[in-house]
Structure formats: C-alpha cells, structure tokens
N, C-alpha and C positions, 0 to 999 in steps of 0.2 A: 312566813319568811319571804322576802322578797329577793330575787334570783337579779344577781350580778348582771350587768350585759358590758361588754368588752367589744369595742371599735377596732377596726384596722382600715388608715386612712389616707387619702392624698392630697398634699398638699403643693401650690405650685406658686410661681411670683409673674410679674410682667413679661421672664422671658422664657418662661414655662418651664422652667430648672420642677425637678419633682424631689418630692421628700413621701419617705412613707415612712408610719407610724402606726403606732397599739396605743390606747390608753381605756380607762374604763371611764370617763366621762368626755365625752366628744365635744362640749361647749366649751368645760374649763379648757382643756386642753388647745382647743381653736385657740381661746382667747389668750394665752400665753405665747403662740406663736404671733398672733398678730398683734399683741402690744411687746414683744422682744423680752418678755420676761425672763427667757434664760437662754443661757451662754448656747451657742451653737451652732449646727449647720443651718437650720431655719432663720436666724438672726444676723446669721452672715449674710445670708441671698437672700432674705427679705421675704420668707415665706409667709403666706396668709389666705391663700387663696384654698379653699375647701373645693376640690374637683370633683370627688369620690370618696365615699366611704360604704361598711358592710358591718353587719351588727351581728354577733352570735352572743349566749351563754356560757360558750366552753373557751373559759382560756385559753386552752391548748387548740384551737379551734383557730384562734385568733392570732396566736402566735405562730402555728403553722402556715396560715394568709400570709402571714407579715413577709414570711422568712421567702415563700414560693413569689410572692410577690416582687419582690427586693430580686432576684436570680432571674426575672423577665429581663428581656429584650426592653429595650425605651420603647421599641414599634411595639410590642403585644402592650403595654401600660400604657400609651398614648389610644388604643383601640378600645382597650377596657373601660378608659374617662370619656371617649366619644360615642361608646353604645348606648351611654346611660345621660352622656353631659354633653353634646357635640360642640356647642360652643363655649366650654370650660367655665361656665358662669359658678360665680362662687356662691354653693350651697348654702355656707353661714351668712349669708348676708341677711341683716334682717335680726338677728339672733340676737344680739348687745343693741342696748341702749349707751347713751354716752356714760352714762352715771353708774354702772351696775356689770359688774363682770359677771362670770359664771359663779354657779352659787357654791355646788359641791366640790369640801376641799382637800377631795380625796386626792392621791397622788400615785400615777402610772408611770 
C-alpha cells in the first residue's frame, strides 16, 4: 500500500503577496494556481510563484503546518522562504511542459 504524502505550501506573485496552502498533490495543485483554474485568492493576485514547501505523511501533520503557518508574522514567513530560497526563485519552475498539466486528479 502506498502511503499518502500531504504538502503545505507557499505561494507568492511579482509583489510577493503570499498565499499558503495543503494539498496532497503539489504539481496538480501548482498547476491550477498558475493557469487561474479556480476562483480565488490566488487568481485574484495572480499567484504562481512556488517559494516554499514541506512534505509529511500525517495529514494532521499538515494541517497543523498550515494553520501555525497562516498565525506567523509576514517577517517570521518571509525568513522561513529566505532560509531555504533567498532569492524566492520559483521551485516549480521546470515541472509542466506546455502540453501536459499535472497528472494526478485527486482533489485537496
């Protein structure tokens, strides 16, 4: 049996507005923010930019991330994506081809 894994992630746009998110497939899910697939805060400010993300197996694990995540300071989230990304370059970049979205259509 192959064991779940569950993302919690940050996303950001040209004027580095952040968005954080859970999903349990990290490409589809990029890929629906950066083609505007659905309604939202990410499609209003044009998120797309993958800064940061962290992988566990425990949902609860994940969803806990999200929520301590989300109750940060903008300055402790801004030091979090510069310890690991300092110059916020977007991790998915490279991930899609033009022709081929994410494949799994699971839904988080």
């Amino acid at each position: 049996m192959t064991e779940k894994q569950y993302f919690v992630y940050i996303i950001t746009n040209a004027t580095r507005t952040l968005y954080i998110g859970i999903t349990n497939n990290l490409e589809r899910r990029l890929w629906e923010h950066k083609t505007k697939a659905v309604e939202g805060f990410s499609k209003t400010y044009n998120m797309g930019w993958l800064v940061w993300y962290a992988a566990t197996n425990d949902v609860r694990e994940a969803i806990a991330t999200e929520k301590r995540l989300k109750g940060w300071t903008r300055a402790k989230k801004v030091a979090l994506i510069e310890a690991e990304n300092p110059t916020w370059q977007d991790i998915s970049e490279g991930w899609y081809d033009n022709s081929n979205q994410a494949s799994n259509n699971d839904r988080t």
